[in-house]
Rosetta silent file (secondary structure, phi, psi, omega in degrees, C-alpha in Angstrom):
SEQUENCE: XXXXXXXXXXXXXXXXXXXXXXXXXXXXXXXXXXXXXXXXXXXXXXXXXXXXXXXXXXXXXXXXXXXXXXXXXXXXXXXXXXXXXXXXXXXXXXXXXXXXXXXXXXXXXXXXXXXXXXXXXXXXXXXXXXXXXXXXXXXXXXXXXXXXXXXXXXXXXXXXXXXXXXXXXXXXXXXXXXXXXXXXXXXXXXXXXXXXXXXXXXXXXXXXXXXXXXXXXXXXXXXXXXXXXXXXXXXXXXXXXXXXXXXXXXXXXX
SCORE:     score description
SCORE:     0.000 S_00000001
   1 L     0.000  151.148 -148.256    0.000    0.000    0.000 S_00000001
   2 E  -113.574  144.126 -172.053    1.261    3.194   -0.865 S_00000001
   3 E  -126.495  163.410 -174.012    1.712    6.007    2.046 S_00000001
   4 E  -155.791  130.420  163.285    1.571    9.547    1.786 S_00000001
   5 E   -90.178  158.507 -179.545    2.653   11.978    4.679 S_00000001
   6 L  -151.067 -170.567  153.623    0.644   14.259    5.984 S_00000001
   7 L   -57.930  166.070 -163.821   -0.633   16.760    8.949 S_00000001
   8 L   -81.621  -30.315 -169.935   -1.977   14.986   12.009 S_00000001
   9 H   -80.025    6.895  169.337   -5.061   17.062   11.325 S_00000001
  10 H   -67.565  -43.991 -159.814   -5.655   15.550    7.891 S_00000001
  11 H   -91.378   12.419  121.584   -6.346   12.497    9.423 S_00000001
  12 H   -58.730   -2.669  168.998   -9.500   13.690   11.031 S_00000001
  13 L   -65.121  122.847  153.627  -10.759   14.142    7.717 S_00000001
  14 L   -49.335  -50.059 -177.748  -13.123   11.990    5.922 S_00000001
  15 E  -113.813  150.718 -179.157  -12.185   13.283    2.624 S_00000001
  16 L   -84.304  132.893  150.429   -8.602   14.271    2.522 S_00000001
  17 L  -134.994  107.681 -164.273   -7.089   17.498    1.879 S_00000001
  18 L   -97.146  149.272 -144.585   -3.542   16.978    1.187 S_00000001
  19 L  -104.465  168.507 -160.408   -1.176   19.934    1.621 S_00000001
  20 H   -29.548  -77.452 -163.152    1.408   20.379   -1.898 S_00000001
  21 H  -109.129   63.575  165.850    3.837   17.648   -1.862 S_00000001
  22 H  -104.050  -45.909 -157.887    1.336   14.788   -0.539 S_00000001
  23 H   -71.747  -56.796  163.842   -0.485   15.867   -3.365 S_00000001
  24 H   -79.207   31.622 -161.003    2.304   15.606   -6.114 S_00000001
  25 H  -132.948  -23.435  164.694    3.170   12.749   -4.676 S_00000001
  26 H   -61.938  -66.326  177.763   -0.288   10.930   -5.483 S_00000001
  27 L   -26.825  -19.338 -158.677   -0.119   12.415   -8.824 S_00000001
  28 L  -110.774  -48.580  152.239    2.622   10.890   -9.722 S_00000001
  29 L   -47.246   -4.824  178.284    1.287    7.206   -8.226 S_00000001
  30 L    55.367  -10.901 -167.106   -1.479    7.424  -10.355 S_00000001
  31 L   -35.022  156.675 -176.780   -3.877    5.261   -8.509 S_00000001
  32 L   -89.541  157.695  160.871   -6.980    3.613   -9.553 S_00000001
  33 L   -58.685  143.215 -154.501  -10.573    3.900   -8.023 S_00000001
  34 L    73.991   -2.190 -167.859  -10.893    1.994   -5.295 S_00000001
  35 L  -100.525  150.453 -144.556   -7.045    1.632   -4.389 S_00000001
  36 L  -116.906  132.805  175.324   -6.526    2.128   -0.646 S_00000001
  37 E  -114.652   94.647 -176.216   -3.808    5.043    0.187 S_00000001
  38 E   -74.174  125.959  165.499   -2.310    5.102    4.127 S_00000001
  39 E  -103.076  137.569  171.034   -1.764    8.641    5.098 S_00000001
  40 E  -149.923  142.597  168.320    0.417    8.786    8.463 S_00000001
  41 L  -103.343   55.542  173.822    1.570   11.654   10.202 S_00000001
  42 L    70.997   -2.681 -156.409    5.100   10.956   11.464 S_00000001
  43 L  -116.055   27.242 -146.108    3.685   11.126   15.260 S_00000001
  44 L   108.060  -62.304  151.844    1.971    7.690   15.367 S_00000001
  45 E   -66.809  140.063  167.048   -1.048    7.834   13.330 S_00000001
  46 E  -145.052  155.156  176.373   -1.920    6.528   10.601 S_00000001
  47 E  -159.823  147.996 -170.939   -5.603    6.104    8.424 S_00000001
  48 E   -91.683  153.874  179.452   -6.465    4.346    5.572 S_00000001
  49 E  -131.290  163.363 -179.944   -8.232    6.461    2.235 S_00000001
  50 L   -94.879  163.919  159.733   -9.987    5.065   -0.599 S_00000001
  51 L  -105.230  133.634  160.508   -9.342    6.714   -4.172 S_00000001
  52 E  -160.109  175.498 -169.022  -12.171    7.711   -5.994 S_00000001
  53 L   -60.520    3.447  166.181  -13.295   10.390   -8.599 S_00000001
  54 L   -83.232  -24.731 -174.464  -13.615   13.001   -5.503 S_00000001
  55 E   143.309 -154.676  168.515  -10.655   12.585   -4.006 S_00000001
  56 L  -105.524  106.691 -157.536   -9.926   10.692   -0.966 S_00000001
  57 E  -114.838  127.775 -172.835  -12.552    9.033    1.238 S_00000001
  58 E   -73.364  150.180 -119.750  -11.574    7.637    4.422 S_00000001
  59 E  -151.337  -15.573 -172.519  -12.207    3.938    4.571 S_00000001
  60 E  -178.237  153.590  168.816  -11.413    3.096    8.532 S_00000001
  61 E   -45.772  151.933  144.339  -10.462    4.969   12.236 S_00000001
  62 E   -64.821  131.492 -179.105   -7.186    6.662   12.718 S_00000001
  63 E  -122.922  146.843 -160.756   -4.950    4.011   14.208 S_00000001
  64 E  -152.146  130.638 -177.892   -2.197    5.050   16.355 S_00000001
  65 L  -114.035  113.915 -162.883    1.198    3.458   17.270 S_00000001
  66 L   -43.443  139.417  171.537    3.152    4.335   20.865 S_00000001
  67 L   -73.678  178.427 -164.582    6.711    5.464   20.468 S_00000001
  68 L   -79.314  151.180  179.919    9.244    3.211   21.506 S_00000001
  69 L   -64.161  -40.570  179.832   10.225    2.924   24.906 S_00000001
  70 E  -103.653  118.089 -155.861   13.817    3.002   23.818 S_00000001
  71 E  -130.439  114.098  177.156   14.372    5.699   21.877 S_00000001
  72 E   -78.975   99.407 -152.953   17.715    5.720   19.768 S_00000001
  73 E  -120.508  116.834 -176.392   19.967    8.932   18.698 S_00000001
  74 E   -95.753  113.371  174.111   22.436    8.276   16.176 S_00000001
  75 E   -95.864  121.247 -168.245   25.219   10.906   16.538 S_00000001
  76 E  -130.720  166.608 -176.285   27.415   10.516   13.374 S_00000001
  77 L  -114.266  110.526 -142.788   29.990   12.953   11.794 S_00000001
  78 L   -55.737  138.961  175.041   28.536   13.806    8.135 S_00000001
  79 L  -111.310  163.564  166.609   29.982   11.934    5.667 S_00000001
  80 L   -28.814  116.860  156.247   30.860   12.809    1.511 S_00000001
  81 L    58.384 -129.964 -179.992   28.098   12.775   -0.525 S_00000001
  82 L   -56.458  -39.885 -156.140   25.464    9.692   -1.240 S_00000001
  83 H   -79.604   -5.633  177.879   26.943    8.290    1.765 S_00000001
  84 H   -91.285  -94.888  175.455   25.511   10.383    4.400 S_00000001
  85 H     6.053  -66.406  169.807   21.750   10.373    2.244 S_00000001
  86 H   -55.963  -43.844 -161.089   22.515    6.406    2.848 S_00000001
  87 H   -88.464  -30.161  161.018   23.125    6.565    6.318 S_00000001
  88 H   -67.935  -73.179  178.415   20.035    8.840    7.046 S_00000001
  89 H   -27.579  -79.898 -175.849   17.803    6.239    4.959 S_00000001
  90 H   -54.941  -15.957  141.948   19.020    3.274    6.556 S_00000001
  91 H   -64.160 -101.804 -132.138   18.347    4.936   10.228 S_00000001
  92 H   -58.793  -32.715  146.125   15.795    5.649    9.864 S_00000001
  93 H   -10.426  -81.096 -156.418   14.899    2.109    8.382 S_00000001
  94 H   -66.638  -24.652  179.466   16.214    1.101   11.631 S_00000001
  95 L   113.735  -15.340   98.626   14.091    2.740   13.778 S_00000001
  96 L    59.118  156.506  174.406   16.150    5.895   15.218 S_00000001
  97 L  -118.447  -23.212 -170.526   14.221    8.597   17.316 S_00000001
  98 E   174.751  136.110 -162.336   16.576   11.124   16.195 S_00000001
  99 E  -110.437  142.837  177.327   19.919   12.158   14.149 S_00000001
 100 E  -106.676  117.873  160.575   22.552   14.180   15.003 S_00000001
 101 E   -95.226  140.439 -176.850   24.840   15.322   12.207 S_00000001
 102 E  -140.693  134.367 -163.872   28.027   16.191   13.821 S_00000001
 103 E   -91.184   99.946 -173.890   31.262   18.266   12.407 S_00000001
 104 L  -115.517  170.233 -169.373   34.240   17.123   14.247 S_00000001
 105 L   -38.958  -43.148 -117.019   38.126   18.361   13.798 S_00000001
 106 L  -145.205   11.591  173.045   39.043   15.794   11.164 S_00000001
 107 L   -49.443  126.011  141.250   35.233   16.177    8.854 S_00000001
 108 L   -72.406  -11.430  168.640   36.056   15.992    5.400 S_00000001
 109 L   -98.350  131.453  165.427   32.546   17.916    4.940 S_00000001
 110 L  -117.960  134.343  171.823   32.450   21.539    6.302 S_00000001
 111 L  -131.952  117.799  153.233   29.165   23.617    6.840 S_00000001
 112 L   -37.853  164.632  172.155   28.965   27.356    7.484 S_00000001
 113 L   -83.851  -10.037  162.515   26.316   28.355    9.909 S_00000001
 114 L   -86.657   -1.542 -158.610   24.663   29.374    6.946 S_00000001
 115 L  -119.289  -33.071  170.999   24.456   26.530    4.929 S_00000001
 116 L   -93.183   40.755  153.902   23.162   24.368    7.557 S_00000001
 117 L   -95.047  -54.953  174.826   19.230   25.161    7.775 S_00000001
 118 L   -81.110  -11.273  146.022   19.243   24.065    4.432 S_00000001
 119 L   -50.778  -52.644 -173.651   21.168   21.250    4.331 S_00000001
 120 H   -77.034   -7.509  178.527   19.033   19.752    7.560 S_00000001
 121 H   -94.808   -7.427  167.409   15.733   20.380    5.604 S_00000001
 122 H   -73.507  -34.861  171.874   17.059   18.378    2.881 S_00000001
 123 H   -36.709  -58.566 -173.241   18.010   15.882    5.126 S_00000001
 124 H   -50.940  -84.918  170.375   14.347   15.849    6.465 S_00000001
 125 H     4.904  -68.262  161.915   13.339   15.094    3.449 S_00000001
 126 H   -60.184  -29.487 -169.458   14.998   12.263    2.978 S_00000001
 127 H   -87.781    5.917 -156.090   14.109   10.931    5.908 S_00000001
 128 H   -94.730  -36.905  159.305   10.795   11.984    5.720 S_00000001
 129 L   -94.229   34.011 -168.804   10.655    9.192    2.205 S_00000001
 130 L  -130.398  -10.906  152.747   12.471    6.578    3.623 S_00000001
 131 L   -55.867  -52.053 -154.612    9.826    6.951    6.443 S_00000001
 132 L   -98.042  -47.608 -175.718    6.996    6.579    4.121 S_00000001
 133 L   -65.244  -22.035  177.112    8.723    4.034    2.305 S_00000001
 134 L  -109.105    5.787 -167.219    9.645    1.532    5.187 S_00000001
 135 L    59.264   28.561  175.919    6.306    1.899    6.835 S_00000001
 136 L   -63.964  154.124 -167.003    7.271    3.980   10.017 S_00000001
 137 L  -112.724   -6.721  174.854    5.014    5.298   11.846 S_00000001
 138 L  -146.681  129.869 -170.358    7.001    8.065   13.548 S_00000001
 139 L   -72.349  146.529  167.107    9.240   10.263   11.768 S_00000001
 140 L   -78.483 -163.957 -142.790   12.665   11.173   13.719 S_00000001
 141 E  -128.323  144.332  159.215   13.606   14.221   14.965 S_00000001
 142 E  -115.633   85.356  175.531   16.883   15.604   12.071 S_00000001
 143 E   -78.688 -179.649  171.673   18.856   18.476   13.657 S_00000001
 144 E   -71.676  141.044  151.693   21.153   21.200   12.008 S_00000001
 145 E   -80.649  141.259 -163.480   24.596   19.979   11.956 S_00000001
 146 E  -119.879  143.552  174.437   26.175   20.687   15.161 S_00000001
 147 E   -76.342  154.239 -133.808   30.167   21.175   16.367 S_00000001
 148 H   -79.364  -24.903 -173.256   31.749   18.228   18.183 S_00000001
 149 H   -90.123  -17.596  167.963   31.381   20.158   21.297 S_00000001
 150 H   -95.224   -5.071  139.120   28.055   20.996   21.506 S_00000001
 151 H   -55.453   -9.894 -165.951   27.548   17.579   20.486 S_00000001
 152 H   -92.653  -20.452  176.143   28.754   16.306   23.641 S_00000001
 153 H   -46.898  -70.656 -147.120   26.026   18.419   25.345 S_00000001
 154 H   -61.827  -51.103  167.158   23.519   16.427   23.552 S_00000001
 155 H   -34.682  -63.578 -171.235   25.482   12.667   25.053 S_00000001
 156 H   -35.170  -40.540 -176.997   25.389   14.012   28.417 S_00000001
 157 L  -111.430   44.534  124.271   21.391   13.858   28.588 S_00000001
 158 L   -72.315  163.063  168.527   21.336   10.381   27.284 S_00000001
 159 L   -73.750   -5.714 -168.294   21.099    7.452   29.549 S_00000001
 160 E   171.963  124.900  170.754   24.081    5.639   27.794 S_00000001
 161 E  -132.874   86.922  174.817   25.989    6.288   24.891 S_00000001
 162 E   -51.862  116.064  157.018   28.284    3.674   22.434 S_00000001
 163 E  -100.380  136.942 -168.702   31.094    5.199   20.890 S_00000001
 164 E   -69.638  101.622 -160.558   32.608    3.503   17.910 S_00000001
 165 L  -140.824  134.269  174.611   36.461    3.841   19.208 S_00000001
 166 L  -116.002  108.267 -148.580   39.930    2.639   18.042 S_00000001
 167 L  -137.489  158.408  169.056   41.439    2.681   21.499 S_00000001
 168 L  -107.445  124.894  -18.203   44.177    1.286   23.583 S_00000001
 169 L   -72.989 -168.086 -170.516   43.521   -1.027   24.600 S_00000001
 170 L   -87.494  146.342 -175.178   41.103   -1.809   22.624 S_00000001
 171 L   -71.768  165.927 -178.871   37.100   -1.830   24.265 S_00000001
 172 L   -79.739  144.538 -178.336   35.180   -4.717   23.956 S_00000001
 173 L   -45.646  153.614  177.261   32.897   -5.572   21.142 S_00000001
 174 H   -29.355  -79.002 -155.392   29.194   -3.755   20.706 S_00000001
 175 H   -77.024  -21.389  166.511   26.984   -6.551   21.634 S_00000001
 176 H   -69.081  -27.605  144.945   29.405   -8.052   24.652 S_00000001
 177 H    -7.391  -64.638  162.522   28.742   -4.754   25.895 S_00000001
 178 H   -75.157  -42.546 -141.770   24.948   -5.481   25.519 S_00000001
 179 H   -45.095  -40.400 -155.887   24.766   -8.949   26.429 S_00000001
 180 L   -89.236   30.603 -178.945   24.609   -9.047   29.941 S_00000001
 181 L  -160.645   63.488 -173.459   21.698   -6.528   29.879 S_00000001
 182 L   -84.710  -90.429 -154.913   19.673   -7.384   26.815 S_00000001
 183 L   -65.076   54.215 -159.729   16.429   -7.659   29.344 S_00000001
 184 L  -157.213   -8.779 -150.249   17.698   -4.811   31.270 S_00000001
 185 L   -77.666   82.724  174.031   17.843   -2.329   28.338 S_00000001
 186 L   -38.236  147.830 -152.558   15.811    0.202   30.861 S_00000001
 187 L   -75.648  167.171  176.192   13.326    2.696   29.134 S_00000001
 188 E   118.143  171.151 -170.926   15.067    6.229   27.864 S_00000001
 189 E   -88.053  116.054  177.118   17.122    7.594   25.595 S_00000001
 190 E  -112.852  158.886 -173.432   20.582    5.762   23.890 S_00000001
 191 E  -155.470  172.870 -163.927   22.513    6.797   21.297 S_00000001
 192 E  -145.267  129.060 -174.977   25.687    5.524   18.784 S_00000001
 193 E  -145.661  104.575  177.844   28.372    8.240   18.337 S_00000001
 194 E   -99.800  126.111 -146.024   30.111    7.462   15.257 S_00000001
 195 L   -97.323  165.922  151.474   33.427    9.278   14.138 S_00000001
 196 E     6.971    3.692  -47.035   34.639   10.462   10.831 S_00000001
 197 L   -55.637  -48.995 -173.388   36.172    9.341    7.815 S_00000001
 198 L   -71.901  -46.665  175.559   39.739   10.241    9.345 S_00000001
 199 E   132.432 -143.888 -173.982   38.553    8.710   12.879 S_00000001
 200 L  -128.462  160.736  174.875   38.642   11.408   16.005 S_00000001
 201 L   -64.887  155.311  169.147   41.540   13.629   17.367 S_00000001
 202 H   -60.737  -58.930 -158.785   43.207   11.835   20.556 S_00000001
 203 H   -64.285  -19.249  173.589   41.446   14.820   22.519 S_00000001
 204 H   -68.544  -45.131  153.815   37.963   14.195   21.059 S_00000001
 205 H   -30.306  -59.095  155.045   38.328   10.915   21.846 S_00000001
 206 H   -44.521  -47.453  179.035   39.192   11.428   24.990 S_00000001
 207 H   -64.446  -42.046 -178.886   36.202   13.591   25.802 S_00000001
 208 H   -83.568  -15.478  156.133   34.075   11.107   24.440 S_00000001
 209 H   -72.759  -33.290 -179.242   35.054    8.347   26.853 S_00000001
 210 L   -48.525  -33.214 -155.004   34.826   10.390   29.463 S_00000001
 211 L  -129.925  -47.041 -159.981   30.825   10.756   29.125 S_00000001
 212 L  -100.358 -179.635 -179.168   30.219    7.181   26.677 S_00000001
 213 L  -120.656   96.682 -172.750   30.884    3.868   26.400 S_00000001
 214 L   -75.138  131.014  147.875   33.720    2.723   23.810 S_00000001
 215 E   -88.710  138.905 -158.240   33.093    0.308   22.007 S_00000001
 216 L   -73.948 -175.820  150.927   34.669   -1.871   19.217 S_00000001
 217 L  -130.309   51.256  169.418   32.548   -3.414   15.455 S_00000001
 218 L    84.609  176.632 -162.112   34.363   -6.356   15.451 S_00000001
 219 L   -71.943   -8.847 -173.197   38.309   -7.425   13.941 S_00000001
 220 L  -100.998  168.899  173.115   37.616   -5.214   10.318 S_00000001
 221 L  -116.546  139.588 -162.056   37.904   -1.693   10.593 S_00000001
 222 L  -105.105  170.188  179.312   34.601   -0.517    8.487 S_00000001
 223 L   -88.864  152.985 -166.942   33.721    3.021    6.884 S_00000001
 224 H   -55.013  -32.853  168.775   32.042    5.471    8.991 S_00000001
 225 H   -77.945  -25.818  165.091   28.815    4.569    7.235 S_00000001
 226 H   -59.009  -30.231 -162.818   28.867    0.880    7.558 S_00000001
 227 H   -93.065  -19.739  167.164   30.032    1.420   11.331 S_00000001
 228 H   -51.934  -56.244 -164.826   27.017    3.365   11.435 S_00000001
 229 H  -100.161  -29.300  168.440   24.130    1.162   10.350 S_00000001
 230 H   -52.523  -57.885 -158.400   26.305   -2.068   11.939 S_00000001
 231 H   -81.651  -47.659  169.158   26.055   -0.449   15.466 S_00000001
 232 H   -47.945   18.923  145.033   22.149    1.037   15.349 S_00000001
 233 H  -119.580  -27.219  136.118   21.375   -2.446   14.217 S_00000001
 234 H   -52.611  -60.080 -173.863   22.619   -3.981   17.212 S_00000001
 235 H   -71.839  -21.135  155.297   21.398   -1.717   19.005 S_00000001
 236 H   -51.085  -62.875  177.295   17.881   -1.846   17.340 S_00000001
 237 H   -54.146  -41.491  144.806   18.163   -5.627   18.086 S_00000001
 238 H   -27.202  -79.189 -154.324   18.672   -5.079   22.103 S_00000001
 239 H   -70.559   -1.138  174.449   15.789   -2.965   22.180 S_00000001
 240 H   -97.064  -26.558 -171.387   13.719   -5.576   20.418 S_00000001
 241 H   -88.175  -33.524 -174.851   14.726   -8.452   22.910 S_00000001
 242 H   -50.300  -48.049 -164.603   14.323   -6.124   25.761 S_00000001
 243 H   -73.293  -67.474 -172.671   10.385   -5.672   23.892 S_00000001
 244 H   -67.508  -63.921  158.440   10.110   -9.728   23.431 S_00000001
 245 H     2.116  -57.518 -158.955   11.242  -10.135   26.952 S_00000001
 246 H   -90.385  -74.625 -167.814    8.689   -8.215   28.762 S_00000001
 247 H    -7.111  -50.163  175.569    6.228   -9.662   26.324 S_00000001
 248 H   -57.414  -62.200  175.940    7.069  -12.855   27.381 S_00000001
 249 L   -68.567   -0.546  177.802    6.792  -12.249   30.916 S_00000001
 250 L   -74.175  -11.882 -154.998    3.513  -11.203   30.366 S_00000001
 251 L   -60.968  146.072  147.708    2.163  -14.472   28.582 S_00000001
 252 L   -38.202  131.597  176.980   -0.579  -15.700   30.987 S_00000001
 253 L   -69.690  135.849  157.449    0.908  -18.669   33.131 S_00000001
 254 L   -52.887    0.000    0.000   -0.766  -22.072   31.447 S_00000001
């Protein structure tokens, strides 16, 4: 089924009124009468419409899905080209509550403070189809790129944050990290703080142990986007056994 975002208040509508590019965005799908269209607004909701020569006639209740208990903030340091666009997609894929692009000393990408409002609404954007396209029901939150140090603000009021680190010695892999507290992974906000192409300055590094927890991705050493979407897919998976866990303990005893 085909999704189209929209305001939350559209979906109190019977008949749809879809703001500009919901609208070219149909246009362009063509649909037939009768073919069922999910509008969701990024928050949760979602409602199914009908197509028909009027427009769009709603077809069932607004249905509405809780955010996650564990809510996941990828801080990454902007990469070249396609590969950041990939790395926003594939979060968001993953489930992410919210991305941090972050400019540290050794960025091969530089952004004036002018450049980045429009650079994060393209961002949104993407994630905003990759949302519609993977069926999420709640869009993340896409800041303005931010400098390494007022990224570190943003760690401090997580509950726990894995940094990707090639340290002496070296930290223990991602998921031994995890293991012994899969059913433990306590509700709140985690994050993945991924470095650079070049890797981090000794002193950023430093700063970032100080407040996180380093962690390795295994015996290869991977590209900042790959190190990206490896650890937020661990860390997606934790926060799903933590979910089948409680589930579990819930089943009625036989």
């Amino acid at each position: 089924m085909h999704r189209l975002l929209v305001p939350s208040e559209t979906l109190s509508l019977a008949r749809a009124i879809l703001p500009p590019a919901a609208a070219r965005h149909l246009k362009v799908l063509r649909p037939k009468s009768g073919e069922q269209i999910e509008l969701f607004d990024g928050q949760g909701r979602m409602r199914t419409y009908a197509c028909s020569a009027d427009g769009l006639e709603a077809v069932g209740e607004t249905r509405c899905v809780p955010p996650p208990s564990v809510r996941l903030t990828l801080f990454a340091c902007v990469t070249k080209g396609s590969r950041w666009d990939w790395t926003i997609e594939k979060a968001v894929e993953l489930g992410v509550a919210r991305i941090v692009p972050v400019l540290s000393a050794r960025s091969i990408v530089r952004l004036s403070a002018a450049e980045r409002p429009a650079k994060a609404e393209r961002w949104r954007r993407i994630a905003e189809d990759a949302a519609r396209q993977s069926d999420a029901a709640w869009l993340p939150e896409v800041r303005e790129a931010v400098d390494f140090p007022a990224a570190l603000e943003l760690v401090k009021a997580c509950r726990r944050v894995f940094v990707g680190a090639l340290a002496e010695p070296p930290p223990p892999p991602l998921w031994t990290a995890l293991a012994d507290r899969v059913d433990k992974f306590a509700e709140g906000d985690y994050g993945l703080f991924v470095g650079p192409e070049g890797d981090f300055t000794p002193e950023e590094l430093a700063s970032l142990i100080a407040i996180a927890t380093p962690v390795s991705f295994g015996p290869t050493v991977l590209r900042a986007e790959t190190a990206a979407i490896f650890g937020l897919s661990v860390l997606a998976a934790a926060s799903h056994a933590r979910q089948v866990a409680a589930e579990i303990r819930n089943w009625p005893t036989p």
